[in-house]
C-alpha positions, 0 to 999 in steps of 0.5 A: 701249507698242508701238514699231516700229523700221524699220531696215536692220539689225535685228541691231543691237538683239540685244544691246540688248534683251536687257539690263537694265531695257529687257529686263525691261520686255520681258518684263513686257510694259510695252513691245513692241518690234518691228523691221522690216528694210526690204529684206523691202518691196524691190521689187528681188528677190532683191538687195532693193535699197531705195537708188539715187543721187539724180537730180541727182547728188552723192555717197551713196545714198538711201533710195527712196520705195516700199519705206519707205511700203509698210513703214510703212502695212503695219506700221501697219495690224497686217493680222496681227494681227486687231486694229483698227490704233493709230495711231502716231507716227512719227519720223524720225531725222535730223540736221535735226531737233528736239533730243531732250531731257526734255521731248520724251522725255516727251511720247513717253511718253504716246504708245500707239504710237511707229514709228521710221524709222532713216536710213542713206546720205544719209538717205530720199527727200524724197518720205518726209517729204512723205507721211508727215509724220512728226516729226524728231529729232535726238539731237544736232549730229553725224551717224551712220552711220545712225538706230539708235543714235540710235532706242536714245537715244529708246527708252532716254529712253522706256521709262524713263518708262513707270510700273511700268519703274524699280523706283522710281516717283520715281527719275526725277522728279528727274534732270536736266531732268524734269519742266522742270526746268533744272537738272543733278542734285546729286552724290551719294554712297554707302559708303565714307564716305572713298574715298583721302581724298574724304570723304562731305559731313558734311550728308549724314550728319546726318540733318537733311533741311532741311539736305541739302535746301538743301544739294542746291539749292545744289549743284544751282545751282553745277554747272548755272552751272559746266557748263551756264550756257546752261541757266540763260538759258533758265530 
């Protein structure tokens, strides 16, 4: 999987990418992640200057037109790279978008090509989204200085689904909300078997699959109904 991250401040990724099974992924080749930092498509030279106040008036600055459709139609067309361009999904990062959840970060997954367009100020120029249409999504209701860390939470939903990036194949199928499933994870435990008298559940313990099978449905059921009822009506 490719993904292209357009952004005014590529430095913030540094230390993310370098880090744990996203880094190693990196490295093996899973995933090839490339950022791009706006200003280099400013027409505005030597301040590249990619926002201006909307017509109108009000507060903020936005994001202007040009130098983002410039950006995205260059990356896209890979003109360095001597191969025939892939064409990619593009997302938008916003606040007024769908919600980012399971079933989104799934069918991401299967995408070859993804192109992240991360917002800053008041957000891109109306003109952005008409011309190129791309998705919208939001990691929640609440707003973010800018569209990077929301473009971490997709890449992170993401590259964890791509096949040979867990170590194991199947640690993801039962995580809360994969696969359409509903339901929040079971708790679990490891050693010690008593921590300053929490104990071990003795069915987890028993060696009798069936019994902690059933003992991990029910578990799976109360915590959804205690923490997320909501998850329950929509099921």
């Amino acid at each position: 999987m490719r993904i292209d991250v357009v952004t005014l401040f590529p430095a913030i990724f540094d230390g993310y990418l370098t880090q744990s099974l996203l880094h190693k992924a990196i490295v093996r080749g899973l995933v090839d992640i490339q950022r791009h930092d706006l200003r280099q498509w400013a027409e505005n030279v030597p301040h590249r200057k990619v926002d201006d106040r909307p017509f109108g008036g009000g507060p903020g600055m936005l994001i202007q037109v040009e130098p983002t459709i410039n950006c995205v139609r260059e990356i896209e067309s890979d003109a360095d790279s001597g191969k025939p361009p892939v064409p990619a999904r593009r997302i938008l990062l916003t606040p007024q978008g769908k919600r980012l959840d399971q079933r989104v970060a799934e069918d991401l997954a299967t995408s070859e090509r993804i192109v992240l367009l991360c917002g800053r100020y008041e957000g891109f120029d109306q003109r952005v989204h008409d011309i190129l249409e791309p998705e919208e999504i939001s990691v929640g209701d609440f707003v973010l200085n800018g569209g990077e860390v929301a473009a971490m939470t997709i890449i992170d939903a993401v590259v964890r689904l791509i096949p040979g990036v867990l170590g194991d194949e199947n640690s993801h199928r039962d995580d809360s909300f994969s696969r359409g499933n509903r339901m929040l994870e079971f708790p679990q435990y490891t050693r010690p078997r008593e921590f300053e008298g929490h104990f071990v559940p003795e069915v987890l313990l028993s060696g009798d699959h069936a019994a902690i099978a059933a003992w991990r449905a029910e578990q799976t059921l109360i915590r959804t109904r205690t923490r997320r009822s909501d998850l329950l009506d929509e099921s």
